[in-house]
N, C-alpha and C positions, 0 to 999 in steps of 0.2 A: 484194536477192537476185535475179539472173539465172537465168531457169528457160527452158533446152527440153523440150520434150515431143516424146514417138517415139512411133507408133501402126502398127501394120502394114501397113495400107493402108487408103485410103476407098471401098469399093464398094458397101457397102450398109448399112443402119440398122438396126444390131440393137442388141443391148445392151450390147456395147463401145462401140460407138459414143455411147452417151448418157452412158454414163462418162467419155469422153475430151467430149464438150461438160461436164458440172458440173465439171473439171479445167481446161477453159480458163477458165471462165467466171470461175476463180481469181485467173489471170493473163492475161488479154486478149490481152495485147501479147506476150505467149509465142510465139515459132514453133513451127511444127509441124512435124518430121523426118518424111516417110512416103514406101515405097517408091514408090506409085503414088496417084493419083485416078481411079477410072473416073465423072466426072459423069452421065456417060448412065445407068449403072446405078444411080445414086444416086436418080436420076428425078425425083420430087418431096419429097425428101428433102434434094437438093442444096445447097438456100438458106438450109442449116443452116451451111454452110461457107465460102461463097462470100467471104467476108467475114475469113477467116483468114488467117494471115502462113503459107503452105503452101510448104513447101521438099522440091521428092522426088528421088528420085536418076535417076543416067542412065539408066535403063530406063522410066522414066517414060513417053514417050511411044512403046513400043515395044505396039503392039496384042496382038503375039502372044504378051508375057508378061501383058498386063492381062489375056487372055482363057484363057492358061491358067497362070495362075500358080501354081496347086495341079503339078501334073506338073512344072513346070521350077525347084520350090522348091529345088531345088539349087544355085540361085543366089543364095539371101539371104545367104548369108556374104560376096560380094562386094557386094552390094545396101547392109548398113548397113555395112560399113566403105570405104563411097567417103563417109560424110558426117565434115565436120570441124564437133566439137560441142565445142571449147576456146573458153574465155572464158567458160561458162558455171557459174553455182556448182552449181546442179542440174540432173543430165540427169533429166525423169521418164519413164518407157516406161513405154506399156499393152499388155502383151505376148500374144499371144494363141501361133497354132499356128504364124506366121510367121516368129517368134521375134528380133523387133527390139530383143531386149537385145544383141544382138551390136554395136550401135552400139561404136564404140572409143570410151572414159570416161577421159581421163589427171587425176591428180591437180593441185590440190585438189578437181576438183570431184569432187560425190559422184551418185552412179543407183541410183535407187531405180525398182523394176520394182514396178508395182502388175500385179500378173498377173492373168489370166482363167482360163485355164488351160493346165497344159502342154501341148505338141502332141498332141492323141488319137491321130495317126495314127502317132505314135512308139510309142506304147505301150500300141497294143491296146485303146483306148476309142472306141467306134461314133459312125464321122466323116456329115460330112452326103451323102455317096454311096456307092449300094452299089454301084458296082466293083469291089470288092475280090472278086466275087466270079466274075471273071473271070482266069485266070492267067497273063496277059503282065501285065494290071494289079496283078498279085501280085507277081511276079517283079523286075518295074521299082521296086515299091515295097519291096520288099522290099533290094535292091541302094542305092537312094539313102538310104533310113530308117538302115542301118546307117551311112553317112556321116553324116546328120546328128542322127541320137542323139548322139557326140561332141561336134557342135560344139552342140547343145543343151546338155548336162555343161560345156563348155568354157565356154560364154555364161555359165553361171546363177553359177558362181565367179568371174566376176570382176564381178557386181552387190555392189552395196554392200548395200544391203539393198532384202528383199523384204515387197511390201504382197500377200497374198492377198486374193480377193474372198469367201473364205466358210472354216469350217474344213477342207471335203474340201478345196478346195485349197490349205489350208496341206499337209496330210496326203501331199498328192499330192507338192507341194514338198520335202518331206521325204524323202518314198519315193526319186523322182528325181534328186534333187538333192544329199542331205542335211546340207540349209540351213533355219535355222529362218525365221518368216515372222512378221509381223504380221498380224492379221486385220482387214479396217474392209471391212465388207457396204456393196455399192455402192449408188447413189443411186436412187429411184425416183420418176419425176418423172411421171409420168402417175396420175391421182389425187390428185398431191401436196397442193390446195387445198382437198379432203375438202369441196366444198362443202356436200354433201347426201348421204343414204344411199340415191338414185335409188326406184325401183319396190319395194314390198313382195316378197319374194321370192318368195312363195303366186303374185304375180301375172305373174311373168316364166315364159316357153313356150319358151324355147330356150338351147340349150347353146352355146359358145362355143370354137373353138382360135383363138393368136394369135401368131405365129410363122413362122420361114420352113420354108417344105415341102422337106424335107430329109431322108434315111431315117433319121439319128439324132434327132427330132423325132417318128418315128412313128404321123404322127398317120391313118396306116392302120387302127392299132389301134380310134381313134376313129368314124370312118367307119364299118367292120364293124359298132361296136357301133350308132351311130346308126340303121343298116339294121336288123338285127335289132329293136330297141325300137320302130323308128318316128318318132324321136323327132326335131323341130328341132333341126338344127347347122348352125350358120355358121362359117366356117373364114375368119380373115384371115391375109394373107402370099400370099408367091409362091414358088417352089424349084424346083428341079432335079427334083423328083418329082409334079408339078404335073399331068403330063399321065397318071400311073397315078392318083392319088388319084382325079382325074375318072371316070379308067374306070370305076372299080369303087365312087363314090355313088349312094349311092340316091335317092329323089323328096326326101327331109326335107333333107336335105345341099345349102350351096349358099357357093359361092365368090366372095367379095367383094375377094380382091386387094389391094393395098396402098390402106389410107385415111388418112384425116389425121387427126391429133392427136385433133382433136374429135369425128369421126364415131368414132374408135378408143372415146373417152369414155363416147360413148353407147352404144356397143357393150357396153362393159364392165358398165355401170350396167345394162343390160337386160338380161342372159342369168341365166339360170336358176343355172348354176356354168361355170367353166372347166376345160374338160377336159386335161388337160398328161400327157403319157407319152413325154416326152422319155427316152432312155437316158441314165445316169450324166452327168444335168448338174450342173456345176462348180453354180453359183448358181441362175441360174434366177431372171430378172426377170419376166417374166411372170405367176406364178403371185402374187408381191407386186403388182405393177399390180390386178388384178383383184382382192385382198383390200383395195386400197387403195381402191376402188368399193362396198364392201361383198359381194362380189361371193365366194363359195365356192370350192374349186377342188378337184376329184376328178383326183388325181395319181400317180403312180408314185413310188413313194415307194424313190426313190434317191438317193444324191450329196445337191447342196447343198439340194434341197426338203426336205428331213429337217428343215432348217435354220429353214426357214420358214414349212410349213403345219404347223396344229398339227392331230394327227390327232383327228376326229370334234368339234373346236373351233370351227375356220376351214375345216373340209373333211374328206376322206378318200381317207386314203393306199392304194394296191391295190401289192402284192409283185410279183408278175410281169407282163412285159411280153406277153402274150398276154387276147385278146380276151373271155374268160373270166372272166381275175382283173377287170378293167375294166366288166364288165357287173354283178357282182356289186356293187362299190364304185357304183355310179351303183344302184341298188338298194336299196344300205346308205342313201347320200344321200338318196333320197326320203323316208326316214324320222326323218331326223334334225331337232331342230330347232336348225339351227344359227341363230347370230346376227349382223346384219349388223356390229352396232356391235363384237362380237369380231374381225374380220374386218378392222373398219377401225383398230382399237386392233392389231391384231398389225403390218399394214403402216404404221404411224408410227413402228414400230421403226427401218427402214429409210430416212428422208426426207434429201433431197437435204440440208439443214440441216445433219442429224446429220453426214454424210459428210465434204462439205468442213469443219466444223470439225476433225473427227477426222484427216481425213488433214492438213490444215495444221498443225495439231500436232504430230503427229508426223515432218513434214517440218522443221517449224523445231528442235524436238529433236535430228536428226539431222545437223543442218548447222553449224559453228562457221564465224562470218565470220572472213574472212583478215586 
């Protein structure tokens, strides 16, 4: 079986991105279809890839779309169908907001879209900047989104079939698209060795975000609350909101930037819970990372975390995204006795293991050799 694989682009390490590494790690010798690599911004993350069969289109080494390639997405429909992906029995795309299912797929082979989720900024789900609330930035977007909502509709009917990463986005697929979806929850590899259940949790003094600083990540909401309580927070990642989050923490509050695997480890193992108030996330690795640490996780309880934290089990879920609902759940939290080994039993639902069996299965189900 001959398999490429399509990914949007490589510019930074989130959690597509760790999906599309347990996906190669399938097929090695798979090339990889991507519009661009930005390595600089990959930063110390880069040497994850360096080592890939990386095939990206003519825009490739064009700066001014690497640097703004959200504004000039009006270009992807030209972007994946300059690549020629015949000969292959499986095309597989990890499709996020860039929407690289648009690859041209000619039969026999077959493209299976294991999605992230649909484009948010198609359809009115809080993207990671707040521009929008500016009105040329409205305007502009507004004029190109009505273009590419179509060729999003257009894309999604001529996949063979779709892998969702959680049920809101099969739901989401459905709503969108109205294409049914298979569900297989993506792999979570941080923790995945469950060595130990780290520090008693009575003994750990600080709260945790872990994620890129982004406005639909919210972690402002966090911050506020940290201030008001008093309380130890450390905040990992880096974002486009980076330099307001700053502004406005207080003495407890303190920014550690992008760390490694293992410092991320210990991080995890040591904080008190994880604070998560992302808006309507698709899945949501994260908040499984740190239940995979034994580690609690005080969330907003929308989208795909509904999925994953069990409420007052493994943590506690708060209803609305204001500073309020959030102080109260961190609150509730102090009083709960939650347990670490529930915590770590709920995140082995999720292990990298489970994943690639389940989608190889159902990749080989879906393919009849010629």
């Amino acid at each position: 079986m001959k398999v490429a694989l399509v990914h949007d682009f490589l510019r930074e390490y989130g959690g597509a991105e760790r999906v599309l590494e347990a996906i190669h790690e399938m097929w090695p010798e798979a090339p990889l279809f991507t519009s661009f690599v930005d390595w600089e911004a990959l930063g110390n993350q880069a040497y994850r890839f360096r080592n890939w069969d990386i095939r990206t289109s003519p825009i490739a080494d064009n700066w001014l779309v690497r640097k703004f390639h959200s504004p000039l997405r009006f270009l992807a429909p030209k972007i994946w169908e300059s690549f020629d992906l015949s000969g292959y029995d499986i095309v597989l795309s990890s499709s996020g907001w860039f929407i690289c299912r648009g690859v041209r797929v000619k039969e026999p082979s077959v493209h299976i879209c294991y999605i992230h989720h649909p484009p948010r900024n198609l359809y009115g789900y809080a993207t990671g900047s707040s521009l929008q609330k500016y009105w040329p930035v409205r305007a502009y977007a507004t004029v190109v989104n009505f273009f590419l909502r179509h060729y999003d509709w257009e894309t999604a009917q001529k996949v063979d079939y779709f892998v969702a990463n959680s049920k809101e986005t099969a739901r989401r697929v459905e709503k969108f698209y109205r294409r049914d979806s298979a569900v297989i929850y993506p792999p979570i590899t941080q923790g995945s060795t469950l060595r130990t259940q780290g520090t008693s949790l009575r003994k750990r003094n600080y709260y945790l975000s872990v994620g890129r600083l982004t406005y639909s990540k919210r972690v402002d909401l966090a911050i506020e609350a940290a201030n008001k309580l008093k309380i130890p927070f450390k905040i990992v990642g880096t974002g486009k909101e980076e330099t307001y989050l700053r502004s406005i923490a207080g003495q407890t509050v303190e920014f550690l930037g992008s760390v490694s695997d293992e410092e991320l480890a210990r991080l995890y193992a040591g904080a008190k819970a994880l604070i998560f108030s992302a808006l309507d996330e698709d899945f949501g690795m994260v908040p499984v990372e740190a239940m995979a640490h034994g580690t609690p996780v005080i969330a907003l309880g929308q989208g795909g975390v509904l999925e994953t934290v069990v409420n007052q089990k493994t943590g506690v879920l708060f209803s609305e995204p204001t500073v309020d609902s959030l102080l109260k759940a961190i609150r509730q939290f102090t009083n709960l006795p939650i347990s670490q080994s529930d915590c770590i039993a709920q995140a082995k639902k999720f292990s990298k293991v489970r994943f690639q069996k389940e989608l190889k299965t159902y990749i080989l189900a879906s393919w009849t050799p010629s």
